[in-house]
C-alpha positions as CSV (number, residue, x, y, z in Angstrom):
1,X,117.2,38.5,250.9
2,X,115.5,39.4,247.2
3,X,112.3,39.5,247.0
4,X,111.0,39.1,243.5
5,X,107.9,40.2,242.3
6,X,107.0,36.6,241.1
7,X,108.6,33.1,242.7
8,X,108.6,29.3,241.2
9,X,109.2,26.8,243.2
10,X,110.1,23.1,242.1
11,X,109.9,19.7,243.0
12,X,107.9,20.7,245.8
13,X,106.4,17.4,247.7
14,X,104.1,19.2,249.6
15,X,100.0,20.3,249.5
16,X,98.5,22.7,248.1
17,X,97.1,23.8,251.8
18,X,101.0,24.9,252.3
19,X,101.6,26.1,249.5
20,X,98.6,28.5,250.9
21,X,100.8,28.7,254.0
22,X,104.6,29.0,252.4
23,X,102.1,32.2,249.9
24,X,101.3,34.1,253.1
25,X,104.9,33.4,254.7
26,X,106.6,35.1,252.0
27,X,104.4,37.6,251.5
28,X,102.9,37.0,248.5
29,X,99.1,36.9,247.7
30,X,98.4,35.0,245.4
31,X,99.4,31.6,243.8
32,X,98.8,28.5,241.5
33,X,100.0,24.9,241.9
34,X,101.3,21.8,239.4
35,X,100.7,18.9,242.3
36,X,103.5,16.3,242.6
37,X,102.9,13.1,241.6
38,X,104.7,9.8,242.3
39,X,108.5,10.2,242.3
40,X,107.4,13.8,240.2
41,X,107.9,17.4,242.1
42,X,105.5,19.5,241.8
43,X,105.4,22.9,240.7
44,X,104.5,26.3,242.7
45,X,103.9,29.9,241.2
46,X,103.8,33.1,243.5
47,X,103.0,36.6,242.5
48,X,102.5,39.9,244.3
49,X,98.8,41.2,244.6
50,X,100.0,44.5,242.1
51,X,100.6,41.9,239.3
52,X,97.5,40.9,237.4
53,X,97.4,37.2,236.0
54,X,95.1,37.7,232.9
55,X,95.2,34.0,232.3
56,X,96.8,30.3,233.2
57,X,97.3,27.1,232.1
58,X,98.8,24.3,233.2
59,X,97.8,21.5,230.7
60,X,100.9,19.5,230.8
61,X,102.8,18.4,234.3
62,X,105.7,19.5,233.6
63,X,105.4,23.0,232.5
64,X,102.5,25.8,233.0
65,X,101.9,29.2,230.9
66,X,100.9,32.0,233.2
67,X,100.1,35.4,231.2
68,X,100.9,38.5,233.4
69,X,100.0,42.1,233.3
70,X,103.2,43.4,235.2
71,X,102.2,47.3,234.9
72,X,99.9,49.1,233.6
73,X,101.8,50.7,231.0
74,X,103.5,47.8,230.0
75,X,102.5,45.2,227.4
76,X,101.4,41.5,229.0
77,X,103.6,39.4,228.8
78,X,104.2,35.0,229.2
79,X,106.1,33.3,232.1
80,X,106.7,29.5,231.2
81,X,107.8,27.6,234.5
82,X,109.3,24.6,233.6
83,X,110.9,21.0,235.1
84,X,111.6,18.9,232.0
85,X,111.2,15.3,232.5
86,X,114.7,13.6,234.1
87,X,114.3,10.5,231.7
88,X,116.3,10.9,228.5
89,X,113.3,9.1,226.4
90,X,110.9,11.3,227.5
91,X,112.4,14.6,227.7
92,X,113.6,14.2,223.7
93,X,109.8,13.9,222.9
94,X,109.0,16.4,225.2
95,X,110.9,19.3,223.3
96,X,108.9,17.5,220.2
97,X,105.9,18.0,221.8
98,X,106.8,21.8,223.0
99,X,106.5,23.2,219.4
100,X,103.0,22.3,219.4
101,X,103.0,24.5,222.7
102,X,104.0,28.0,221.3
103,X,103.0,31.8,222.1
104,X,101.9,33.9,219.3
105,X,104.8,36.0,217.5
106,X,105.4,38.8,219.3
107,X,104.4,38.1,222.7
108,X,107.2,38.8,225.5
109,X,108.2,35.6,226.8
110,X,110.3,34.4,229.6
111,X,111.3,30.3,230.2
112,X,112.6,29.7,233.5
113,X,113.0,26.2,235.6
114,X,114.7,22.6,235.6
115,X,115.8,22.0,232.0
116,X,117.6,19.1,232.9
117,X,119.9,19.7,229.9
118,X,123.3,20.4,229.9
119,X,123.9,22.8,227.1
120,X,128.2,22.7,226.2
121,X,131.1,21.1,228.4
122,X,131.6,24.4,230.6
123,X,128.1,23.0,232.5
124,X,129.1,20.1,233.9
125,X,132.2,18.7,236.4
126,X,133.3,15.7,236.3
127,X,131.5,12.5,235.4
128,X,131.3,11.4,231.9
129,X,132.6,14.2,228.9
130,X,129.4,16.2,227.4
131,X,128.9,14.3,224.0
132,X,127.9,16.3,221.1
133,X,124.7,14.8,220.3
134,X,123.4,15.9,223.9
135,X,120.6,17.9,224.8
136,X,120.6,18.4,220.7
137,X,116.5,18.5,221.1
138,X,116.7,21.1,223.6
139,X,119.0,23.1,222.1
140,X,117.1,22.9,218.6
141,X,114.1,23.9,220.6
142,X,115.9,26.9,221.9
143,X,117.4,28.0,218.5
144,X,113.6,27.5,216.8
145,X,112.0,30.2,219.1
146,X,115.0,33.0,219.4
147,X,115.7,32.3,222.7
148,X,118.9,33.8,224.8
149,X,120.1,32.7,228.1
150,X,119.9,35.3,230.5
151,X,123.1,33.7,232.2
152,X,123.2,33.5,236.0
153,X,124.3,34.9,239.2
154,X,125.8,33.0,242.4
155,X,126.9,29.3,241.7
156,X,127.5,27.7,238.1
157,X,126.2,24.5,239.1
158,X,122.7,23.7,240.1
159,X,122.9,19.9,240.4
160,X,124.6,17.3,242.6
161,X,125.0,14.0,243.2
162,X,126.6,14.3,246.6
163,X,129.1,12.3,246.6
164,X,133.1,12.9,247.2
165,X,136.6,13.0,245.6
166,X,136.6,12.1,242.1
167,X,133.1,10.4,241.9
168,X,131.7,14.1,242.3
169,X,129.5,15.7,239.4
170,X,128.2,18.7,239.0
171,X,125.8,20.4,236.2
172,X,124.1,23.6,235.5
173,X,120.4,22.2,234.9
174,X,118.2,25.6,235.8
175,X,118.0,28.0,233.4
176,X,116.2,31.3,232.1
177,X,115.5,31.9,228.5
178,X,114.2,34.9,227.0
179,X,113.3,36.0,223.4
180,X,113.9,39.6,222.3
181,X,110.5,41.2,223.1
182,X,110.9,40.3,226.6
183,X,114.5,42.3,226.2
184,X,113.3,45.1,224.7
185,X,110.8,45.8,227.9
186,X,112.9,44.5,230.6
187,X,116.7,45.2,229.6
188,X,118.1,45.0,232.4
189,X,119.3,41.2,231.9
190,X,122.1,39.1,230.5
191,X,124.2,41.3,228.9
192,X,123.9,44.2,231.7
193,X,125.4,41.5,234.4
194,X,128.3,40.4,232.2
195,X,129.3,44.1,231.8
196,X,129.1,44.8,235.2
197,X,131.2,41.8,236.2
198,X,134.0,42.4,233.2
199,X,134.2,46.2,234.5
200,X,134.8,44.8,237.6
201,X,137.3,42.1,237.0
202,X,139.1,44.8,234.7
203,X,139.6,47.4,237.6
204,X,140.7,44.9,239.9
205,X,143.6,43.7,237.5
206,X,144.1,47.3,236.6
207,X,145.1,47.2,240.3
208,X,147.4,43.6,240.2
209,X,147.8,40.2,238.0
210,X,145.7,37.8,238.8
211,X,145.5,34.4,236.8
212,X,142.3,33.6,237.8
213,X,140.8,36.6,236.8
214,X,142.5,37.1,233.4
215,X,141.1,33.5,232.8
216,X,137.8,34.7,234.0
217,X,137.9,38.0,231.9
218,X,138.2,36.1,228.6
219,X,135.4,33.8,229.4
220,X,133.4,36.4,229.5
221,X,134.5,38.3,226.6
222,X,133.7,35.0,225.0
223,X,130.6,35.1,226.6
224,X,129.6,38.5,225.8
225,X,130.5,38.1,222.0
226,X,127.8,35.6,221.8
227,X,125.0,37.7,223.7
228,X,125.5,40.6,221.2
229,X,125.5,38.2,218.0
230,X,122.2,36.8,219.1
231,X,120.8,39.8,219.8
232,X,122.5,41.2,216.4
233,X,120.4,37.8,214.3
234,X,117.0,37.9,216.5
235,X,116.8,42.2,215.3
236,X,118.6,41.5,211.9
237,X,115.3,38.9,211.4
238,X,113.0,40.8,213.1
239,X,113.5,43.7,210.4
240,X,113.4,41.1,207.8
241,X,117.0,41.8,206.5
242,X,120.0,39.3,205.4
243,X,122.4,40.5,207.7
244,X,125.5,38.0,206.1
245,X,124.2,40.3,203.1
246,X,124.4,43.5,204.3
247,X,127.6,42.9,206.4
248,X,126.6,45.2,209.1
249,X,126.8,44.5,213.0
250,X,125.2,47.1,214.5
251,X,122.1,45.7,216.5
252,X,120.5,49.5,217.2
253,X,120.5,49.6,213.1
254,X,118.3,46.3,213.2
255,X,116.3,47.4,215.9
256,X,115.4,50.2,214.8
257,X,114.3,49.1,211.0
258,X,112.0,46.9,212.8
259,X,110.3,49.3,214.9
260,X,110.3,51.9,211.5
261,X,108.8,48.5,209.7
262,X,106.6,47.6,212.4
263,X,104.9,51.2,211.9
264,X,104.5,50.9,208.7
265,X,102.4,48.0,208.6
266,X,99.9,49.3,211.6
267,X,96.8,50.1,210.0
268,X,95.9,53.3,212.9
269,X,92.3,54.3,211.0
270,X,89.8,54.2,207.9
271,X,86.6,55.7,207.1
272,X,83.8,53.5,207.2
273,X,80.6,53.8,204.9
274,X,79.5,56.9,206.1
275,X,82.8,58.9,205.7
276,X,83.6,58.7,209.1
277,X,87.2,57.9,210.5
278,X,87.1,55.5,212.7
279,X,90.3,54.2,215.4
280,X,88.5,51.6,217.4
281,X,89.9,48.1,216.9
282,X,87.0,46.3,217.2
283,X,85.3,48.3,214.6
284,X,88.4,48.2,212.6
285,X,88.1,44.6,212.1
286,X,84.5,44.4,211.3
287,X,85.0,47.1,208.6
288,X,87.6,45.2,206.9
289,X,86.1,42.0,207.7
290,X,82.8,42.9,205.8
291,X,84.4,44.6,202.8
292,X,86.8,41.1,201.9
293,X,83.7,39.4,202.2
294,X,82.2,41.3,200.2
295,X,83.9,41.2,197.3
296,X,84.8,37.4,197.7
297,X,81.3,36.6,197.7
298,X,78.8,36.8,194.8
299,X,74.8,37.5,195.1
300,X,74.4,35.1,191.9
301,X,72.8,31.8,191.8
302,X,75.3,29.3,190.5
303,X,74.5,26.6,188.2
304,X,75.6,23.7,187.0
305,X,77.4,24.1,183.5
306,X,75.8,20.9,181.2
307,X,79.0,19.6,179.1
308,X,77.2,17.3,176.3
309,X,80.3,16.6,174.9
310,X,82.7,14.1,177.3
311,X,85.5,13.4,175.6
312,X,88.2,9.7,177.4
313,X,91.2,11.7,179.2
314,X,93.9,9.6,179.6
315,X,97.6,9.7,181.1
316,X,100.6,8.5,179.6
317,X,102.3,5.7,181.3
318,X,105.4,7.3,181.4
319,X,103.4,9.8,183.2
320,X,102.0,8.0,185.6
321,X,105.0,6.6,186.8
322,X,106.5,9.7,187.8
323,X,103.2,11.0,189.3
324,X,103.1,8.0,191.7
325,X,106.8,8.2,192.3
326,X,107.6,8.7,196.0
327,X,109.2,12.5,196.4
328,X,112.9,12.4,196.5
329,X,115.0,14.0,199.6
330,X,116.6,15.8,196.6
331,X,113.2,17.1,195.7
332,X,112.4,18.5,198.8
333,X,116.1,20.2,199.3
334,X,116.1,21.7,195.5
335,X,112.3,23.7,196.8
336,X,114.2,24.5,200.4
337,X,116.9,25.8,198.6
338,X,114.5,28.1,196.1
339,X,113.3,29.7,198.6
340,X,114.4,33.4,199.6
341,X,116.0,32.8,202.9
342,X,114.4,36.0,204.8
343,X,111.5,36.1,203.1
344,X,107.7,35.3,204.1
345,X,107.7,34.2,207.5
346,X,104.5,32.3,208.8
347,X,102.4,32.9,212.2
348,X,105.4,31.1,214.1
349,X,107.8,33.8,213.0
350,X,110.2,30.9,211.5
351,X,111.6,31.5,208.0
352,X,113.5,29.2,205.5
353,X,117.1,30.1,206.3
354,X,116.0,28.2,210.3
355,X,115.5,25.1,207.8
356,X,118.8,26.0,205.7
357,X,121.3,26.5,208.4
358,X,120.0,23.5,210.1
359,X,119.5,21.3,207.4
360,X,121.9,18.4,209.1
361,X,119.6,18.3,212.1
362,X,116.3,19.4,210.9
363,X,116.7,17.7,207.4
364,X,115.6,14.2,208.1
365,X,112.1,15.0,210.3
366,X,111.4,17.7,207.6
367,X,111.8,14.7,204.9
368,X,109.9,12.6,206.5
369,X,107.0,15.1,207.2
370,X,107.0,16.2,203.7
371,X,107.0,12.2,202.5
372,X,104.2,10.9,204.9
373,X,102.0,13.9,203.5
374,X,102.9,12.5,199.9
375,X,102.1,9.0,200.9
376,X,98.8,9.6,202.8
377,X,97.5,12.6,200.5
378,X,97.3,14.6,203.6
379,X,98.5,18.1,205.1
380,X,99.1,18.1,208.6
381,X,96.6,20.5,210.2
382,X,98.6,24.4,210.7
383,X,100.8,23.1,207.8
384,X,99.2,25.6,205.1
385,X,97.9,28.3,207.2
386,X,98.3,31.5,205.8
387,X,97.7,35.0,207.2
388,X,97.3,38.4,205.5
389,X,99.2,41.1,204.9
390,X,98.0,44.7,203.8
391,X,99.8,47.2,201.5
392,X,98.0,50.7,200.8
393,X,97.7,51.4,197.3
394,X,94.2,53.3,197.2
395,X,93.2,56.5,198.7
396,X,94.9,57.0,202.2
397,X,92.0,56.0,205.0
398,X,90.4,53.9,202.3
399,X,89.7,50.0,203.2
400,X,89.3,49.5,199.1
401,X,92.7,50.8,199.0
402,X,94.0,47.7,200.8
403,X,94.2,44.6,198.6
404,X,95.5,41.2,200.0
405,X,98.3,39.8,199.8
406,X,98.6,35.8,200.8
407,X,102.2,34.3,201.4
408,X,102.1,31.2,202.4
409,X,104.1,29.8,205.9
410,X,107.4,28.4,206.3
411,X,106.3,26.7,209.5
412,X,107.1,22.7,209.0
């Protein structure tokens, strides 16, 4: 039986004095709880007493954050466990409501639980077909946050109904989703299973024909394909490179232009007032938090500037009409469309071509956001956040030497 080093359980009915019980049972040591709740499963996390949780939450009751520290050596990184609610209604605004629920950019980050989504038409037996429109928030959701499905071992299907003949269904509803920073530390996950099982399948019809298996072997071919073109976009981003540009599929080239950009932009030391290099973080901040303030503030009294002279200002009515004109949808696709596509991505990591590509099914919330702004003369809080970037052109070690650069977020 496997053992892993952490366990989630769902749509547990039971207390939280078992869970204490089913903890010690399965040798685990320690654990945290989402209690069920009417007709609502709860939700059980177990870890191993050589993992350190560094911090939890489990604001929502469907879905809890738990940040790890798996090794010493290793970065921490985020473990959503998730049951998304089993009413169509409330599990479109749930994925609404999850993009207000994000890690910070960069941050390793495993999804795993009851999606209750099926994804594409090879998820489900039987029943009614898979319509296109379905799970469209979910997948949107996934898409957003450069998220690839680890895939599966044992059965396809993870749901149901129990019944017999041709009134049986059955759908792949559990899931693991993973973004590339959890890859790059643990990659030993999607794409390593389906080339073990297509090596296999190949030596075995080496051997004889099967049908079955030469079905089977282009299936995963298929699904392979699609594992190395996400991974090929999420690095291609991640170095901040139009790879439909450059034409080149290599995902090591990508990966490593990230990590060579990613160096680039660390700021390692400086000297501080006294000449002194310094390589503490915490100091590093203060240093560069002082100077910017600095020289954005002034020692000067301000006063008021007298203007005897007021002269009527008035707008034309032509003007005026266009000023308290509406903002077209043509308006706001003409800007979309100005913008470089992989350029200037905010704190949420998501740049303009996201809004391009999916302009069909992000198109009309993003018109409507920018609209109700227009009409009530009010950004959306997180809307205009900007962040800072730093580029050396001064003295090496220098803090004067770094000027500020502010780009603006693409995050809508």
């Amino acid at each position: 039986m496997h053992h892993p080093d952490i366990m989630i359980i769902l749509e547990t009915k039971c207390s939280s004095l078992r869970a204490d019980q089913a903890t010690k049972r399965l040798e685990y040591s320690n654990f945290r709880i989402i209690p069920s709740f009417g007709k609502r499963g709860g939700i059980w996390l177990m870890w191993k007493a050589e993992i350190t949780l560094m911090n939890y939450a489990d604001s929502k009751p469907n879905h809890f954050h738990a940040l790890f520290k798996m090794k010493p050596n290793l970065p921490e990184v985020l473990l959503t466990g998730m049951h998304a609610p089993s009413v169509a209604v409330d599990r479109n605004q749930y994925w609404i409501d999850l993009t207000e629920d994000l890690p910070p950019t960069g941050t390793p980050w495993l999804v795993a639980g009851d999606l209750n989504e099926v994804l594409s038409s090879t998820e489900k037996m039987g029943g009614r077909q898979v319509g296109r429109e379905q799970g469209k928030r979910c997948k949107d959701w996934i898409a957003a946050n450069a998220l690839i499905d680890l895939g599966f071992q044992g059965p396809q299907f993870t749901w149901t109904n129990g019944r017999d003949g041709s009134a049986l269904i059955k759908e792949r509803l559990d899931r693991a989703l993973a973004n590339a920073e959890w890859l790059e530390i643990f990659p030993d996950s999607k794409k390593k299973r389906v080339l073990a099982r297509l090596s296999g399948i190949q030596k075995s019809l080496s051997v004889r024909h099967s049908t079955f298996l030469a079905k089977l072997e282009v299936d995963l071919l298929h699904e392979l394909n699609n594992v190395m073109k996400q991974e090929r976009c999420v690095w291609a981003q991640k170095a901040g490179l139009d790879r439909a540009k450059l034409r080149d599929m290599n995902t090591k080239y990508f990966h490593t232009l990230a990590k060579i950009k990613k160096c680039r932009k660390k700021i390692v030391c400086l000297k501080d007032s006294d000449d002194n290099w310094v390589s503490d973080d915490a100091v590093l901040k203060g240093i560069m938090t002082d100077y910017f303030q600095c020289i954005f503030s002034s020692s000067h009294d301000s006063h008021a500037r007298i203007n005897t002279f007021r002269s009527v200002s008035a707008v034309s009515d032509d003007w005026s009409e266009r000023l308290e004109a509406q903002v077209s949808d043509l308006e706001v696709r003409e800007a979309l469309t100005q913008m470089a596509s992989m350029k200037c991505p905010g704190p949420d990591g998501i740049q303009a071509v996201f809004y391009k590509n999916f302009w069909n099914q992000m198109g009309p919330s993003l018109l409507n956001l920018v609209k109700k702004a227009f009409k009530e003369r009010n950004i959306p809080v997180g809307l205009s956040d900007s962040f800072s970037a730093y580029s050396q052109v001064g003295p090496p070690g220098e803090v004067y030497g770094l000027p500020p650069y502010w780009s603006l977020q693409y995050s809508l």
